[in-house]
N, C-alpha and C positions, 0 to 999 in steps of 0.2 A: 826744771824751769816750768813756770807756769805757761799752759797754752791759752793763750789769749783769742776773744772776740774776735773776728775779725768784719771790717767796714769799708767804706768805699765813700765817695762823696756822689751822689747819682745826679744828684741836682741843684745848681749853685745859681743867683740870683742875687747880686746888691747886697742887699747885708741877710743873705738866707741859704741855709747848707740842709740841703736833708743826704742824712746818712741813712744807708742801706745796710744792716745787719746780716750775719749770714745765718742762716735757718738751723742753725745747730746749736742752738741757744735752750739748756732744757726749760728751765724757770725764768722767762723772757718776761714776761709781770716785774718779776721782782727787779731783776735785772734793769730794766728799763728804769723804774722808782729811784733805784742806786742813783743811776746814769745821770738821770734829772737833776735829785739833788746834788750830784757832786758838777755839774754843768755850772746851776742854781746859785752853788756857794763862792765856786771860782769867780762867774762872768756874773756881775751885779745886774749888768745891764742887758739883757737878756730876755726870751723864754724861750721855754721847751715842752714840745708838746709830742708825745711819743703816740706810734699806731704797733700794736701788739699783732695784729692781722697784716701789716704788709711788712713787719720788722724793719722800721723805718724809724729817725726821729729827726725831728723838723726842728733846726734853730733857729732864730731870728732877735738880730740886737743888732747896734753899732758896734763898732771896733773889733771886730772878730774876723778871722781872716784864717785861711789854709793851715797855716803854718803853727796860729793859737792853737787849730784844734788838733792837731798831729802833737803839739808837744803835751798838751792836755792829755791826749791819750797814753802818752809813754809814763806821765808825773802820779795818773790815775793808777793804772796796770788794769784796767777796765775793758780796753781793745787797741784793735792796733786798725791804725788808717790805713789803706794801700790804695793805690793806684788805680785808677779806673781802668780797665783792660779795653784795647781799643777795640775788641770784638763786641762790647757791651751796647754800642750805639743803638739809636732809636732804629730797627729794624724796618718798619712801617715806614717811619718819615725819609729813609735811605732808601727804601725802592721806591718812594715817587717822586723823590727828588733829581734820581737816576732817568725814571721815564719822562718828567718833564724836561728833563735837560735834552735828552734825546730827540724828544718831538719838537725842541725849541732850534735842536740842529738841522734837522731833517726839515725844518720853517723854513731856515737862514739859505740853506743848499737847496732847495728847490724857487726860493726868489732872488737866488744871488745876491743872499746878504743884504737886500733889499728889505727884509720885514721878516720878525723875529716873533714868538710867542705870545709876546706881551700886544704888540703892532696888531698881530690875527685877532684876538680878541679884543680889542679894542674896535675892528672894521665888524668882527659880529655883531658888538652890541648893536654897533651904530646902526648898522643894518635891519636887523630885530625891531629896532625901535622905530625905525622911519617903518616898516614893516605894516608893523601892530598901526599907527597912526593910520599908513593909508585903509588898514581894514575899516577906521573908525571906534580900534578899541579903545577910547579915549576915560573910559571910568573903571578901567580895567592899572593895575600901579605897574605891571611888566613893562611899558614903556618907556615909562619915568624911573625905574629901577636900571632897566639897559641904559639909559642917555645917565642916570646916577653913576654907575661902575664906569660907565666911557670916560668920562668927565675924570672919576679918580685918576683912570689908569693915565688921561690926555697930561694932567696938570704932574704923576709922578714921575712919567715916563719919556714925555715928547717937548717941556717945559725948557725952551732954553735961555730963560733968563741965565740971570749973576746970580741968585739968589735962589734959585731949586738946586743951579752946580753946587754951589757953597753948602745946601744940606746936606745932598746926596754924596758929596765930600766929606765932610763931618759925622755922618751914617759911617757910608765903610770906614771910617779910623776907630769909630765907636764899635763895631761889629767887630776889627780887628783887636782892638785891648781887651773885648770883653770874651774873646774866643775862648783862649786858656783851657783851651780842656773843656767847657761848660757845653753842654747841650740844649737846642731848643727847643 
């Protein structure tokens, strides 16, 4: 039996799959040319644009979906899909998402829950910026930049209409269907 490519799907997005090749590929030029075209002739609607240097190829079309490209793989004998391994995650974006959660606890427990991460930096800008004013740095943008991010953070975070609940409602459901395994 023939040993097959082996892939992964690294990074998924709406109608866009890049596949990660494994580095034991000898003639990866060629290889990839195959790929294309037999991608090219299946999915009309489609392209594919392959990188040789990070053994990677990038799809993007409608109607394409997990499941198209797994059976593709098996109809081809080209490679075979597996599994993302959950040790594969973004490394980098995992320990600061770990240290801000921490500092955003260590907020929460030292004001009894009274003001959170997002709350602290929002009282710096604000602060910063009446700051800078009373120095008289008025042609200077750091002030207007601090009361700019206050302002996001005031209208994402602290907003209690009907109408910020109902998006920040409709975010997490979205952030929930589109989880699936994909990484940010």
């Amino acid at each position: 039996m023939k040993k097959l490519h082996q892939a992964v799907i690294s990074h998924r997005t709406g109608n866009r799959f890049r596949l990660k090749f494994d580095r034991g590929i000898p003639d990866i030029s060629a290889f990839f040319i195959t790929l294309k075209a037999e991608f090219e002739k299946r999915f009309k609607q489609i392209t594919v644009d392959t990188n040789t240097v990070t053994g990677s190829v990038l799809i993007q079309g409608t109607g394409l979906d997990e499941i198209q490209i797994k059976e593709f793989a098996l109809k081809t004998d080209l490679f075979e899909l597996n599994p993302r391994p959950e040790g594969q995650k973004n490394r980098v974006a995992a320990y600061f998402q770990n240290l801000v959660s921490r500092v955003d606890g260590s907020i929460r427990k030292v004001s009894g829950q009274q003001l959170d991460m997002s709350g602290s930096v929002f009282l710096i800008l604000v602060i910063h910026a009446v700051r800078e004013i009373a120095r008289g740095n008025l042609s200077t943008p750091s002030w207007f930049t601090a009361l700019w991010f206050a302002s996001t953070l005031f209208t994402r975070d602290f907003n209690t209409g009907n109408e910020a609940q109902e998006n920040q409602g409709s975010a997490e459901t979205a952030h929930v269907s589109d989880d699936g395994g994909a990484d940010a």
